[in-house]
N, C-alpha and C positions, 0 to 999 in steps of 0.2 A: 193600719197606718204605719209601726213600728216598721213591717215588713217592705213598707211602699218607699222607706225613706232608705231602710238597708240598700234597696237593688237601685235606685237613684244613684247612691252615692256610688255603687259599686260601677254601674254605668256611665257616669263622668270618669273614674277614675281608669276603667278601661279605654274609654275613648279619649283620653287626657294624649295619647299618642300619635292623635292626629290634627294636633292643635299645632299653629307655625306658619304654616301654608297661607299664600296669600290669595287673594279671591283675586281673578280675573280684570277687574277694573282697578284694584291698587295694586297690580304686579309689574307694571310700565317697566321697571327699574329691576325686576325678577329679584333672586337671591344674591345676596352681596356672597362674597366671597369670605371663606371661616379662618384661611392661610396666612391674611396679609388684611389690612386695613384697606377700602377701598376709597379711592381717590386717586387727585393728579399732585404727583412727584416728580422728584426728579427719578426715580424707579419704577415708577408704578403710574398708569392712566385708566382712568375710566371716562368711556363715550358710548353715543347709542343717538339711533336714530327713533324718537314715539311719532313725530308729527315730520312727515316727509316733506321737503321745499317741494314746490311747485312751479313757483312763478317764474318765469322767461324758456320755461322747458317745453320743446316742441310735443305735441301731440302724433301717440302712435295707435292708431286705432281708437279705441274710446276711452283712451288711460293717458295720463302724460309719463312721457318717457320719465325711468329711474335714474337720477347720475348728481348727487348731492354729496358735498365735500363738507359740508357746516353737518355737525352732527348736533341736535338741540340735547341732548340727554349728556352730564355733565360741565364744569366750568373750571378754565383755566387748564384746558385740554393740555399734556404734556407728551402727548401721541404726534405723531404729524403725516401728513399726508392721508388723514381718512377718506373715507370717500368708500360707497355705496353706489352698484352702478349694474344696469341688465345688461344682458346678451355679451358680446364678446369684449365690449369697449364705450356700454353709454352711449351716450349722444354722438360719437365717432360710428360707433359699429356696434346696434342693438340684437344684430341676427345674433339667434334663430327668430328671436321672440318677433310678435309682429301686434302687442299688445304693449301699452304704458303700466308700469305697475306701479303708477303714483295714482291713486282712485280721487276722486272728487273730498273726501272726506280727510285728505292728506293723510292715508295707511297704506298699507302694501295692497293687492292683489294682481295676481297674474292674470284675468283675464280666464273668461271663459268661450270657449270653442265652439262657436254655431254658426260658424262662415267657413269651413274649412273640416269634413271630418278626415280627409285623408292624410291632412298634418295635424295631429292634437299637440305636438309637441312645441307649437307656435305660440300658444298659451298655459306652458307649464313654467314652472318655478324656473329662472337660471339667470342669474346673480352672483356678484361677485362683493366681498367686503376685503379693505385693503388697508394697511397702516404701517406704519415703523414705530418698533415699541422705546421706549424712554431707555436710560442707563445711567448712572453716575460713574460706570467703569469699564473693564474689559474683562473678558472671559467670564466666568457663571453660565447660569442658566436661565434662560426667558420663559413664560408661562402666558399663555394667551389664553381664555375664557370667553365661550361668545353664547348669549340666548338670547333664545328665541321664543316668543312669545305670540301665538294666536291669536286674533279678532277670538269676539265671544261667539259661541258655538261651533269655533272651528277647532278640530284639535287638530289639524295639517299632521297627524301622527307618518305620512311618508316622505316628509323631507329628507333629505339627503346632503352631508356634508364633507367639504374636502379640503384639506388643507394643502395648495400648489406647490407652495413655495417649497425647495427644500430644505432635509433636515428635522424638520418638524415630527414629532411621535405623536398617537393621539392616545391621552392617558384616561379619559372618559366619555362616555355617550351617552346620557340621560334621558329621559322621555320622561315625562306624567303630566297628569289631567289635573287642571285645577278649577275652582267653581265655573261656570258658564253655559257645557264643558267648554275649558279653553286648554288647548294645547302647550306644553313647556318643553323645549329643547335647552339641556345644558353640555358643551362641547368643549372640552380642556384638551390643550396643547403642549408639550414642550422641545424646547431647543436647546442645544450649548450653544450659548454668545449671547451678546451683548448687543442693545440697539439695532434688533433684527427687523427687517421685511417681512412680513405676514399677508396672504393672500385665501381669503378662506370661500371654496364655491358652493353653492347653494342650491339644489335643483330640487325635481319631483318627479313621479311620472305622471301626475295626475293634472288636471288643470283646476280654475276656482281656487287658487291656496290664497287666502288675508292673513295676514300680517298683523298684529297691535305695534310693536316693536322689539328692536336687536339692541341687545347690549352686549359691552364687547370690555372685558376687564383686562391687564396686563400686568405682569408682575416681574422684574429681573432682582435676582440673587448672585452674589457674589460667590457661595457655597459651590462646593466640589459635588451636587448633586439638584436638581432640579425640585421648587416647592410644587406642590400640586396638593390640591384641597381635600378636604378629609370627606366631602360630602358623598355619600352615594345612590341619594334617591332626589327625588325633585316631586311634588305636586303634590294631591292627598292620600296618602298612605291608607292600604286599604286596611277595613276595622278587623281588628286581632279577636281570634279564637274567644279570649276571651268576652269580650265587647258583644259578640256575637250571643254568646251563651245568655251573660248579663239580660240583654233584652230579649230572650225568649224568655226569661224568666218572669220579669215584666208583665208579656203580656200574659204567661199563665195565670200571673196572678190577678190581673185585670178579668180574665174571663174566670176566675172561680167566685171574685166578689160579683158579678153578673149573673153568676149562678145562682 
């Protein structure tokens, strides 16, 4: 019993480092940002699309087209000009896609490819996210933040991201799994200036990619050097050496009281 309760504790306390992580259906909103307080300022906005518009948007194949300005994931938006939109131009010019990647259930999907095998690239990811970040001044440095987040079971682990606009460095590219499995994309940016255009593209090579939702964080600094977050892992961290150990120990001893 003494022994049952030692390797318990010793087992919490090794896997005490994969605690944090959010499951799959509370993650809408993914990880806040460690750098900067999140919210809408006059420096700093956060927006995100969870639940895609639908309504007045023509149908392209069996999806309604992507091309939404109203982002529902934060309030008193301080970003302007958002807007989420497929193919080259939205509801202007959705080529290549020839699939809506607004789904009946108002989440992302591209579209899967069974009219067509000689184009799959007709129903792959290709998407654009766009905005002007806030500023209280001139010169500094801008920080853009954008994740991504999987439907459940999907970990879309081959997206692909670009930031167009110029200027822009990319100072991290994150991936990891979180319960479901769902997929987590975290993508940091930065620029010198103030009240910058940002333009960030989206693709895959693969088709079938869902969506839960994008969040999209923004930060400007006044500072002779650019903020960027201390974070460098996303999802659940796999169990340490010792975690590992811990419960083989466990079940040794499980299988010697069965003895």
């Amino acid at each position: 019993m003494i022994l049952n309760r030692v390797i318990t504790a010793a087992v919490l306390a090794a896997l005490a480092s994969t605690a944090g992580y959010r499951q799959s259906l509370a993650a809408t909103t993914g990880y806040e940002p460690d750098a900067w307080t999140r919210g809408n300022t006059v420096d700093s906005s956060y927006f995100g699309w969870d639940v895609i518009e639908r309504a007045g948007l023509p149908t392209l194949g069996s999806g309604r087209l992507l091309d939404d300005s109203t982002p529902d994931l934060g309030t008193g938006i301080t970003a302007t000009g958002t807007r989420i939109y497929q193919g080259a131009n939205g509801i202007a010019d959705p080529s290549p896609t020839l699939y809506g990647h607004v789904s009946a259930s108002m989440n992302y999907y591209s579209g899967a490819n069974f009219t067509d095998p000689t184009a799959p690239q007709i129903h792959f990811a290709n998407d654009t996210i766009t905005a002007t970040t806030p500023a209280s001044g001139a010169g500094g440095f801008t920080t853009v933040v954008l994740q991504v987040l999987g439907q459940p079971d999907n970990t879309i682990s081959d997206l692909n991201f670009e930031m167009t606009s110029a200027g822009w460095t990319k100072q991290k590219s994150l991936y990891g799994i979180l319960d479901g499995p769902t997929g987590l994309f975290w993508q940091e940016w930065t620029a010198p200036g103030a009240g910058l255009n940002f333009a960030i593209h989206m693709t895959s090579p693969t088709d079938s990619r869902a969506i839960d939702s994008f969040v999209i964080d923004t930060f400007w600094t006044s500072a002779a050097s650019p903020t960027v977050n201390a974070r460098t892992s996303v999802g659940i961290p796999e169990p340490t050496a010792g975690a590992l150990a811990c419960l083989a120990a466990l079940g040794a001893a499980a299988r010697r009281r069965r003895a």
